[in-house]
C-alpha beads as a LAMMPS data file, in Angstrom:
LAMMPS data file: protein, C-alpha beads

366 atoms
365 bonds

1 atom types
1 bond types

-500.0 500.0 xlo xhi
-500.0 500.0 ylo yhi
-500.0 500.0 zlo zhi

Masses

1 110.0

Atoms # bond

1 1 1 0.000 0.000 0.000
2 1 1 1.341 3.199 -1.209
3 1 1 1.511 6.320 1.740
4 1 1 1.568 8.699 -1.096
5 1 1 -0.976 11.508 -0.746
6 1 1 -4.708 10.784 -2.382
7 1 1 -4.990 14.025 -3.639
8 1 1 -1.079 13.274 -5.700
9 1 1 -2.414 9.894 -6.705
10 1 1 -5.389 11.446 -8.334
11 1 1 -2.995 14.085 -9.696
12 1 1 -1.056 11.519 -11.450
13 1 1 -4.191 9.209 -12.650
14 1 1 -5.465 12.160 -14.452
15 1 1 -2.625 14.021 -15.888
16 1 1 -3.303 13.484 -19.395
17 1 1 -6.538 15.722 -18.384
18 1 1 -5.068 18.612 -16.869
19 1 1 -1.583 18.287 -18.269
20 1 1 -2.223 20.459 -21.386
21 1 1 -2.064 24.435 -22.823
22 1 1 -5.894 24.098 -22.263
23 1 1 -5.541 23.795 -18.601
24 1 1 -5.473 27.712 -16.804
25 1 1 -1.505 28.109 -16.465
26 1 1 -1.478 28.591 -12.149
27 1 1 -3.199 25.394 -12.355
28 1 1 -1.327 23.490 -14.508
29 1 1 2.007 24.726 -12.377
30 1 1 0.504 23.704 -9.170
31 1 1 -0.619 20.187 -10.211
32 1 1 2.776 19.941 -11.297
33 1 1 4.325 20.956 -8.253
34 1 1 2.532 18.643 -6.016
35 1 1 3.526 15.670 -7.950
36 1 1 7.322 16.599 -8.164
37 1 1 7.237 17.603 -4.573
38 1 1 9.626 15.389 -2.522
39 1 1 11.176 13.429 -5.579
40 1 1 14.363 13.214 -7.349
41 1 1 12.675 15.695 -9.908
42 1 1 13.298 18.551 -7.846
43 1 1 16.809 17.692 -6.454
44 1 1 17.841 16.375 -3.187
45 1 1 20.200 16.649 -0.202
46 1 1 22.749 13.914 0.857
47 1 1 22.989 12.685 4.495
48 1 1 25.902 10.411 5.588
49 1 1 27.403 8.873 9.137
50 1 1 30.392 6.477 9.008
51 1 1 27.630 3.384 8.356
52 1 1 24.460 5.072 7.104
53 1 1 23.543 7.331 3.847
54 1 1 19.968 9.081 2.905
55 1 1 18.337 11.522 0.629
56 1 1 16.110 13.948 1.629
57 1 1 14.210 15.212 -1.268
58 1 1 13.267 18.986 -1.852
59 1 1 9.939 20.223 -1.841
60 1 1 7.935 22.170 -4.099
61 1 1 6.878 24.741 -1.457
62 1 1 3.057 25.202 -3.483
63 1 1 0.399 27.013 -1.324
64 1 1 -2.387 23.871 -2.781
65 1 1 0.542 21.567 -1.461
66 1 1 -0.450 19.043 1.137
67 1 1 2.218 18.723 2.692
68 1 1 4.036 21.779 2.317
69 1 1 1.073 23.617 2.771
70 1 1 1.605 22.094 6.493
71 1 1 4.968 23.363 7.334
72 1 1 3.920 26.617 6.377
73 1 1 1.128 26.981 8.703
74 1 1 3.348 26.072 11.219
75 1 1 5.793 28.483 10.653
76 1 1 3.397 31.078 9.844
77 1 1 1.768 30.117 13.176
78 1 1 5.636 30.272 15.250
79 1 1 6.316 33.591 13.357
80 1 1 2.567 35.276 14.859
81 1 1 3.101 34.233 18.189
82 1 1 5.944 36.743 18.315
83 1 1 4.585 39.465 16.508
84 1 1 0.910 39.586 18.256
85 1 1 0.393 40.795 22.290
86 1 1 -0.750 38.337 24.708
87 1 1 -4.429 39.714 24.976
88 1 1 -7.951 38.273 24.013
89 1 1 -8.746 37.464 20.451
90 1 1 -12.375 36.747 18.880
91 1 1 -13.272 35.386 14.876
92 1 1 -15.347 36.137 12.812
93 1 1 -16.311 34.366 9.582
94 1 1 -18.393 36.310 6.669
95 1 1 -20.345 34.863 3.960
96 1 1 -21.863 36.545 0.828
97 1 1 -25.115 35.492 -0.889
98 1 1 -25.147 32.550 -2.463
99 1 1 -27.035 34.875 -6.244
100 1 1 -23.262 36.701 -5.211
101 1 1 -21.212 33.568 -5.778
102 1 1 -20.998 33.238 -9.984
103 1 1 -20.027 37.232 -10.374
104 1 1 -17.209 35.753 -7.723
105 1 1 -16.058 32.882 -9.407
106 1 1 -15.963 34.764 -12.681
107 1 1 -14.317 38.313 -11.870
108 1 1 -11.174 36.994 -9.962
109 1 1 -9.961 40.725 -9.676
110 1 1 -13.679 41.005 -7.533
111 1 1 -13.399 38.228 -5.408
112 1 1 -9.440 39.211 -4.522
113 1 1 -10.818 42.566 -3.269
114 1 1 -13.428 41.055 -0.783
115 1 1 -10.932 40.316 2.267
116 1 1 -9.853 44.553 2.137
117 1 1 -13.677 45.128 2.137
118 1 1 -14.017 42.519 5.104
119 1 1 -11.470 44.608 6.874
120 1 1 -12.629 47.926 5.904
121 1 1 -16.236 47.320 6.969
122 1 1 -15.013 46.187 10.733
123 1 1 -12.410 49.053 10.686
124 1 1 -15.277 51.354 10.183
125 1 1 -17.349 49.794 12.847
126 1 1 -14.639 49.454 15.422
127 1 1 -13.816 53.483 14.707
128 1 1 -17.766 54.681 14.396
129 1 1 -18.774 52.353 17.557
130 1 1 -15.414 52.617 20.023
131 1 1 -13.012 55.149 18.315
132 1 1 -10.455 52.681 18.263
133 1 1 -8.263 50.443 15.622
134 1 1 -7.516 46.988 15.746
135 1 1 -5.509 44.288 14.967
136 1 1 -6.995 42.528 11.781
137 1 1 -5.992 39.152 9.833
138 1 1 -8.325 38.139 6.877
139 1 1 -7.910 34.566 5.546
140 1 1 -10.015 34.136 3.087
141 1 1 -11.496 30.557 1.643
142 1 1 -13.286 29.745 -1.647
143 1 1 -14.722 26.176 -0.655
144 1 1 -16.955 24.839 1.286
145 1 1 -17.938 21.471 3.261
146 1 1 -19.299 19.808 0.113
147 1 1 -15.952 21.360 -2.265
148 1 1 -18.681 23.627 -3.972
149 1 1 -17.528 27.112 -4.499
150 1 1 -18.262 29.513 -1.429
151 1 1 -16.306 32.552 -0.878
152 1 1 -15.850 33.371 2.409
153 1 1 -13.681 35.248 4.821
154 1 1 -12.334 34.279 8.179
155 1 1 -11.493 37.573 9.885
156 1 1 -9.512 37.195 13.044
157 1 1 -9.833 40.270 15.205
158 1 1 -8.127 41.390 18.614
159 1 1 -11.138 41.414 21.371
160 1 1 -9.477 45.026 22.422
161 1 1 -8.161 48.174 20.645
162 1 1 -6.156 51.099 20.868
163 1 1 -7.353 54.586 21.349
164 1 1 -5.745 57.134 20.185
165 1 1 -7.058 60.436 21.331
166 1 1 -6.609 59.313 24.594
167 1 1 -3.498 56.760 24.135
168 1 1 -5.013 54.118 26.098
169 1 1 -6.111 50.313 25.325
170 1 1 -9.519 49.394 25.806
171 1 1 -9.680 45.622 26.861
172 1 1 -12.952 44.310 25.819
173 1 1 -15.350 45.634 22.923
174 1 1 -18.886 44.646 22.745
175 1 1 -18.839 42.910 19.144
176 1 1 -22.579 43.069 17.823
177 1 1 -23.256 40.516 15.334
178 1 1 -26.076 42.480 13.629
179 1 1 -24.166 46.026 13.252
180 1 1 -21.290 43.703 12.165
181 1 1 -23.517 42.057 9.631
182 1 1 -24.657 45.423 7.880
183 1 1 -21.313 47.019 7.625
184 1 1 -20.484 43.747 5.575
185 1 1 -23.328 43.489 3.855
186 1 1 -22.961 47.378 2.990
187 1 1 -19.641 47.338 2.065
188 1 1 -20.121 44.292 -0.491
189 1 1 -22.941 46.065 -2.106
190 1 1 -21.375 48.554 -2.428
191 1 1 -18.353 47.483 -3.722
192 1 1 -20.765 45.425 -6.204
193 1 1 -22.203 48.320 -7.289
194 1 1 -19.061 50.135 -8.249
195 1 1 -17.953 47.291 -10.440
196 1 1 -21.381 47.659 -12.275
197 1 1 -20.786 51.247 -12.638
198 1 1 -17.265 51.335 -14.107
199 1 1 -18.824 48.146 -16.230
200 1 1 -16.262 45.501 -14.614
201 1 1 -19.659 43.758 -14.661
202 1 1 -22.292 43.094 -16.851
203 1 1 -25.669 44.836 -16.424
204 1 1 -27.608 41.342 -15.980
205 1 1 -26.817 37.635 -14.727
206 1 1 -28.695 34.895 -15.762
207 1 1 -31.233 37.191 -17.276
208 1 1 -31.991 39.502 -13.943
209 1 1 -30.816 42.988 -13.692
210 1 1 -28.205 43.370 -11.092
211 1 1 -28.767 46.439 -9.839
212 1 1 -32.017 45.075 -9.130
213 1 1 -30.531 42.142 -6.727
214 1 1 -28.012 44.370 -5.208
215 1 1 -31.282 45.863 -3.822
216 1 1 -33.086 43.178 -2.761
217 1 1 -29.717 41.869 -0.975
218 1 1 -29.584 44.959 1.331
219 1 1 -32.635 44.301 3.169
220 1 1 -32.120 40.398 3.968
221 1 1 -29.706 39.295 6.619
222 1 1 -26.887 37.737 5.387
223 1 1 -25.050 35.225 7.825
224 1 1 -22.155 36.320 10.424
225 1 1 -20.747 34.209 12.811
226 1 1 -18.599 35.429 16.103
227 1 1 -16.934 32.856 17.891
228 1 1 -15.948 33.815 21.609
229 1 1 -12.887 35.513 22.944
230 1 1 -9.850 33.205 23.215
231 1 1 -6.261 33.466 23.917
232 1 1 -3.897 33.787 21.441
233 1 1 -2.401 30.299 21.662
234 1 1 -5.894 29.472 20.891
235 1 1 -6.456 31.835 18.219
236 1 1 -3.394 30.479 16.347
237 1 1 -4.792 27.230 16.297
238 1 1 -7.887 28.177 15.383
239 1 1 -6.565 30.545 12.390
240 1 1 -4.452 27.641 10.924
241 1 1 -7.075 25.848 10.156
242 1 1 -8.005 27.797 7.633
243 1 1 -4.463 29.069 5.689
244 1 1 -2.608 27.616 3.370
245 1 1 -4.296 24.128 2.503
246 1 1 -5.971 22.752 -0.404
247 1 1 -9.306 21.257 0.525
248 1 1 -8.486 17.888 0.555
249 1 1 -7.887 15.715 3.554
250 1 1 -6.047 13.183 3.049
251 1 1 -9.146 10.992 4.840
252 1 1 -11.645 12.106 2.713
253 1 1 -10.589 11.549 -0.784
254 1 1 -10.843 7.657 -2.054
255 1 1 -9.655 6.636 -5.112
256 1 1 -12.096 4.150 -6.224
257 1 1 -11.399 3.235 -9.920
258 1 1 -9.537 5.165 -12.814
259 1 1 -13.115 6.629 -13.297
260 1 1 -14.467 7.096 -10.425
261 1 1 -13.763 9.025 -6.845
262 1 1 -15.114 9.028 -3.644
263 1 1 -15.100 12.345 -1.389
264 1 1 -16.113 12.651 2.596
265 1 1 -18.285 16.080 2.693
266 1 1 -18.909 18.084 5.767
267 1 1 -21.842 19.183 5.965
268 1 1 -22.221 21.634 8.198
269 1 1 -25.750 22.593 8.712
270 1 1 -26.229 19.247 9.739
271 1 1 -23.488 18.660 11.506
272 1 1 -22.146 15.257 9.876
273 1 1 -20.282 13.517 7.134
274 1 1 -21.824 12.608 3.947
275 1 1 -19.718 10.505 1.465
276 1 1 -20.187 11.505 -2.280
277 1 1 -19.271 10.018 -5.862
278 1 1 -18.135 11.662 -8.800
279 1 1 -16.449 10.960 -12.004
280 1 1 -12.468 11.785 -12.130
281 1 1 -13.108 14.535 -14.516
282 1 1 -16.191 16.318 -12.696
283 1 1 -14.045 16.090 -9.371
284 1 1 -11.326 17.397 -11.087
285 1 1 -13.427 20.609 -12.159
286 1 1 -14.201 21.200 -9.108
287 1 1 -10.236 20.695 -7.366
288 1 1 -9.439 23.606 -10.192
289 1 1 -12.009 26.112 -8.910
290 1 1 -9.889 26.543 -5.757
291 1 1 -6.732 26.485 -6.969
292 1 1 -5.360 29.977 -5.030
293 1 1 -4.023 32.728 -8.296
294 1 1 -0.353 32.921 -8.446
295 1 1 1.135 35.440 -6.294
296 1 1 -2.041 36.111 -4.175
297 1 1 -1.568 36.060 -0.397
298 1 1 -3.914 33.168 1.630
299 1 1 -3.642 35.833 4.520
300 1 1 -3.214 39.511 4.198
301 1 1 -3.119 41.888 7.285
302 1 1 -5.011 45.134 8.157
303 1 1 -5.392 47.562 11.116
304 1 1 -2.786 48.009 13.906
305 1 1 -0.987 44.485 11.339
306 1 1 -0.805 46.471 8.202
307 1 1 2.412 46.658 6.662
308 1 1 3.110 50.516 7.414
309 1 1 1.683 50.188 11.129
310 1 1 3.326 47.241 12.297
311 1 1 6.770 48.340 13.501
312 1 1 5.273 51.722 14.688
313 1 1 1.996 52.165 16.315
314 1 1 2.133 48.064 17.273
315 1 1 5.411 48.953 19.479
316 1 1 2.975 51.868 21.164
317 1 1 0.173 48.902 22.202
318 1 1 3.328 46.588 23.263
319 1 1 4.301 49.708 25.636
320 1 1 0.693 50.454 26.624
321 1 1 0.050 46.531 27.579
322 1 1 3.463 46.427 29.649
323 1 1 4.508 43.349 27.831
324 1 1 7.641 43.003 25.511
325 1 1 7.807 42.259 21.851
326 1 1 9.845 38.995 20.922
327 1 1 11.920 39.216 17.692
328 1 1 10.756 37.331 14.655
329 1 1 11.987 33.478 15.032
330 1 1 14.028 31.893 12.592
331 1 1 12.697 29.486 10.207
332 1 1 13.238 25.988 11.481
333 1 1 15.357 23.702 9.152
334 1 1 13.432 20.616 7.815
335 1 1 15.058 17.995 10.425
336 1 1 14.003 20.640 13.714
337 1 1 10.873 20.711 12.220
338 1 1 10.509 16.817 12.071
339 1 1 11.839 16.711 15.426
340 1 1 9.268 19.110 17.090
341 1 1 6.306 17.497 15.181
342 1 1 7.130 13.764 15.707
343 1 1 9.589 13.709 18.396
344 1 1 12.335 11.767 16.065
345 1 1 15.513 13.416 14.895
346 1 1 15.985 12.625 11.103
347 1 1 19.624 12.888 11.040
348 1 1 20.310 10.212 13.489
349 1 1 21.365 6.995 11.785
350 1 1 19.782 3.197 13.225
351 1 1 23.426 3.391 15.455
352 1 1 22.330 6.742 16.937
353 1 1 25.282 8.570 15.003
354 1 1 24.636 11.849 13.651
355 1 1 24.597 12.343 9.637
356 1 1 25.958 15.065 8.158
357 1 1 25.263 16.585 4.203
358 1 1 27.973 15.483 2.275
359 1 1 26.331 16.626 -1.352
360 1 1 23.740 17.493 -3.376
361 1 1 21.923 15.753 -5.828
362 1 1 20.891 18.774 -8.961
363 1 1 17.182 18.468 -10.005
364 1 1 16.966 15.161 -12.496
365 1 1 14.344 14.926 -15.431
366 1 1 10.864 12.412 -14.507

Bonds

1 1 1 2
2 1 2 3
3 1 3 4
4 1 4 5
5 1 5 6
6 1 6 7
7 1 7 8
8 1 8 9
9 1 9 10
10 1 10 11
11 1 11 12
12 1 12 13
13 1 13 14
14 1 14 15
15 1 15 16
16 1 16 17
17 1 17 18
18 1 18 19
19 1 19 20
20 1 20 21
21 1 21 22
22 1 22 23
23 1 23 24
24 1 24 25
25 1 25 26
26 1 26 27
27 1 27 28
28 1 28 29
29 1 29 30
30 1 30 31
31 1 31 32
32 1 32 33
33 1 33 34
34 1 34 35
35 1 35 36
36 1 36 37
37 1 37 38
38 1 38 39
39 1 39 40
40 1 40 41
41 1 41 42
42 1 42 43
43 1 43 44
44 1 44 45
45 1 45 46
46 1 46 47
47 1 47 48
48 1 48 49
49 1 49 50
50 1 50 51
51 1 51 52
52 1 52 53
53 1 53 54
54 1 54 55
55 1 55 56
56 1 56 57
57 1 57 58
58 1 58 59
59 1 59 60
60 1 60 61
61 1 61 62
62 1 62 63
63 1 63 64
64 1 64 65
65 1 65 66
66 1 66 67
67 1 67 68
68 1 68 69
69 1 69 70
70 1 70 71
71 1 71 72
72 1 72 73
73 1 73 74
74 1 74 75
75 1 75 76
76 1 76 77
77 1 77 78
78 1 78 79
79 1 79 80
80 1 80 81
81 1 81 82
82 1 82 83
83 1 83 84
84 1 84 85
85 1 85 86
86 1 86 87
87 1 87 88
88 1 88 89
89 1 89 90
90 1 90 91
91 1 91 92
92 1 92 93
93 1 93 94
94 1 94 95
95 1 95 96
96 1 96 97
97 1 97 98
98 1 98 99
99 1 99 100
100 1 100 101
101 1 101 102
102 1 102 103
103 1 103 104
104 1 104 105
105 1 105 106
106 1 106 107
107 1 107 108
108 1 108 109
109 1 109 110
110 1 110 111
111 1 111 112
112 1 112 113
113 1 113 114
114 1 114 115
115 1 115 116
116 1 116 117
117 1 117 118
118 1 118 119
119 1 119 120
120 1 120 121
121 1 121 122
122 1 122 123
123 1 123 124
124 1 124 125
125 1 125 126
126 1 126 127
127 1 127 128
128 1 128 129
129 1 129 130
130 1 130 131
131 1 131 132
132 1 132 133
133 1 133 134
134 1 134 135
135 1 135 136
136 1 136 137
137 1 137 138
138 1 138 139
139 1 139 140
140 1 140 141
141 1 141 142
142 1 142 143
143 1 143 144
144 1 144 145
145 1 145 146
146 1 146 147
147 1 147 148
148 1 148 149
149 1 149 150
150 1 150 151
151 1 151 152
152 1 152 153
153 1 153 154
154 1 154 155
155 1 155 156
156 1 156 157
157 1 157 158
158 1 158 159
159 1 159 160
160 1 160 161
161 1 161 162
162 1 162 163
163 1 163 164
164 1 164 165
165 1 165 166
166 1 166 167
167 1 167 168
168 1 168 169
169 1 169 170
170 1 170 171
171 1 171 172
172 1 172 173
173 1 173 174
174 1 174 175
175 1 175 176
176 1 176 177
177 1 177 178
178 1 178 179
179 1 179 180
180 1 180 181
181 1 181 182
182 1 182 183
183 1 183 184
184 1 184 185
185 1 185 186
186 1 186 187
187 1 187 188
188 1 188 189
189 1 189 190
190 1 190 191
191 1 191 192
192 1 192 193
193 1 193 194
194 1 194 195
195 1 195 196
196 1 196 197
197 1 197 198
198 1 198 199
199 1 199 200
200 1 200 201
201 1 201 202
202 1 202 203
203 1 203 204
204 1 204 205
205 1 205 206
206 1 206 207
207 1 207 208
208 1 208 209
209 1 209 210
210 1 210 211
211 1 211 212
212 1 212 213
213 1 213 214
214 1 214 215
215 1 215 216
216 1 216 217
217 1 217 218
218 1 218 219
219 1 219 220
220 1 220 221
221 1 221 222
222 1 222 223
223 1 223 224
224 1 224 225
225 1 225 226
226 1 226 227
227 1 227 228
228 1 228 229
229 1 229 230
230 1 230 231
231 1 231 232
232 1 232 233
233 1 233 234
234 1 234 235
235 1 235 236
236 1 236 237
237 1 237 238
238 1 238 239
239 1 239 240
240 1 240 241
241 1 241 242
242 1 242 243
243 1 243 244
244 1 244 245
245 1 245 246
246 1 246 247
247 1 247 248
248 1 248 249
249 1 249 250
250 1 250 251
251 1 251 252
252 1 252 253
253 1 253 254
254 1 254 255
255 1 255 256
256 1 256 257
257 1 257 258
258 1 258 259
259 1 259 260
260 1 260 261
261 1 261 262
262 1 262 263
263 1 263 264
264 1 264 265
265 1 265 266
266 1 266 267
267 1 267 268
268 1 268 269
269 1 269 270
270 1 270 271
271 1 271 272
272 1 272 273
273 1 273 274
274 1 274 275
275 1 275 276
276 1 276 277
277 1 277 278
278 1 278 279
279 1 279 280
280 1 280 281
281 1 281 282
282 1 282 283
283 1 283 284
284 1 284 285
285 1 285 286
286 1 286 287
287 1 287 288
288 1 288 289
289 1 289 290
290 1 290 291
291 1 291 292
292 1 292 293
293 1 293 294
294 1 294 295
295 1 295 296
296 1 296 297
297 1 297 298
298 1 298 299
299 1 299 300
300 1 300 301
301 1 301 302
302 1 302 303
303 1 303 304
304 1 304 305
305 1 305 306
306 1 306 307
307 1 307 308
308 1 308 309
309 1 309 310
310 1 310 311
311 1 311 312
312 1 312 313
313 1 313 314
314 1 314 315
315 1 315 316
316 1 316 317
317 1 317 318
318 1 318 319
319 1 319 320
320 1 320 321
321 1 321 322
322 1 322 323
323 1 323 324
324 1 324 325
325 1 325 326
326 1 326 327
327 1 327 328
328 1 328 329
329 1 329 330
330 1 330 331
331 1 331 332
332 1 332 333
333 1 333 334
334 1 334 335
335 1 335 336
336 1 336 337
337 1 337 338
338 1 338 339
339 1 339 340
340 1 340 341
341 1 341 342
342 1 342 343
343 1 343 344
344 1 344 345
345 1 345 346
346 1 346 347
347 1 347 348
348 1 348 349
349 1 349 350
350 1 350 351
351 1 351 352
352 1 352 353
353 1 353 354
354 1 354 355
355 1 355 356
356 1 356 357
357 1 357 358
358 1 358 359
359 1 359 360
360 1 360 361
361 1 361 362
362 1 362 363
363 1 363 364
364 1 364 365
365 1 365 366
């Protein structure tokens, strides 16, 4: 029995598919990726003791990337827990309308704009409601339980903010689900509506006039969730559930037949598991929907974490909270990181010697 990945076995049963100019060109590079990922296609690194010898095969370092999709949560995850304040942390997850989801799915540059309007629209609030600004990480995710498309953003918020005009830190802010809800809901429409106006979009969608459902939208209630406050060790967890992964676990996906494929769905509403069948080349439709646009981030930052605040007004919150800000960590090597997840030092040979690189093996055709 092979340990190799379902999701690269299914990969490599349907390459002749996918493998083509046809084929959208991120996608095509990612499939390709996963597939050379940890073989002699992408090079290696040689390990010797006085008795023992080993290769330890690059990765491909893709975002859709099982595997290395891992390691990067977890150093994504190591590099946070320096840079955020030990306070109280709540989430947040927004959904649009499911009439919303085909203008998504076919105006990337649209959907790529919804985590800055997720931001904005609790910026806003937070300012308007407490006069305050916040620490703000959007993650945003295109798929849901049953692998259909469903945009959605995972907005991870600190429970607390800073003042300004009176330089202090307010601990805990009263998040209201409903207020939260409408400055979403406002900021999509409006952002919608923009799109229609500089004619990004097209006046109708399957035949109804979009201006039309943009105002039918802005009187229903659109769904908001708030999870409680939790620490940050908690909030890390909780956050890297939802970054850098494809949507396939490797439990869920069996390989039936060379035409047929069997998925675990979550469905959520219900609260259980429901297996489904598909043939290889509907399921592989769908796996292409959610491949991630080359050089988009899976997590960008906003608020007191925005790229021109972060070294300056975060230091002032550090100083106002009377804790101490810990310098970035270094990344961990492969072999710490195999250590720290399994407890087993790779370099030590079956004599407990320690192997050393001795070479390198350059990147060899398939």
């Amino acid at each position: 029995m092979t340990s190799e990945h379902p999701l690269k076995q299914f990969l490599r049963l349907t390459r002749e598919k996918w493998d083509h100019a046809g084929t959208p060109v991120h996608v095509r590079e990612s499939f390709i990726s996963i597939l050379n990922c940890g073989t002699i296609v992408l090079g290696a690194e040689v390990y010797a003791s006085a008795t023992e010898w080993k290769l330890v095969y690059h990765t491909c370092k893709s975002r859709f990337c099982p595997s290395c999709g891992q390691r990067a949560t977890e150093a994504w995850q190591e590099e946070l827990e320096a840079i955020l304040p030990d306070i109280p942390y709540v989430g947040t997850t927004l959904t649009v309308p499911e009439e919303f989801r085909p203008i998504l799915q076919e105006n990337h540059d649209l959907l790529h704009g919804m985590p800055a309007m997720a931001a904005e629209a609790i910026q806003l609030w937070a300012k308007a409601r407490y006069r305050v600004r916040i620490l703000v990480v959007v993650v945003q995710q295109t798929f849901g339980g049953f692998l259909n498309f469903h945009p959605h953003m995972h907005v991870l918020l600190s429970a607390g903010g800073l003042q300004e005009s009176t330089n202090r830190w307010i601990h805990r802010l009263a998040w209201d689900k409903h207020e939260l809800m409408q400055a979403w809901r406002y900021a999509v429409i409006a952002f919608l509506a923009e799109a229609l106006k500089k004619k990004v979009l097209q006046p109708t969608l399957f035949g109804k006039d979009l201006m039309d459902m943009l105002k039918v939208q802005l009187k229903r209630e659109w769904h908001v969730f708030i999870t409680h406050a939790m620490s940050k060790a908690h909030f890390l967890q909780y956050a890297g559930r939802y970054i850098r992964r494809p949507p396939i676990a490797r439990h869920r996906l069996n390989i039936v037949n060379d035409r047929t494929v069997e998925y675990l769905a979550k469905d959520t509403r219900n609260n259980r598991f429901q297996t489904l069948r598909f043939s290889i080349e509907r399921f592989l439709h769908i796996l292409m929907k959610h491949v991630p646009d080359a050089g988009r981030h899976s997590m960008r930052y906003f608020g007191l974490l925005a790229p021109r605040s972060i070294h300056r007004t975060l230091a002032a919150v550090f100083m106002l909270l009377g804790q101490k800000k810990r310098s970035k960590p270094g990344r961990l090597d492969w072999a710490s990181l195999r250590l720290k997840c399994f407890g087993q030092d790779p370099l030590i040979d079956d004599r407990g010697e320690r192997m050393s690189r001795v070479g390198q093996l350059r990147p060899q055709a398939a």
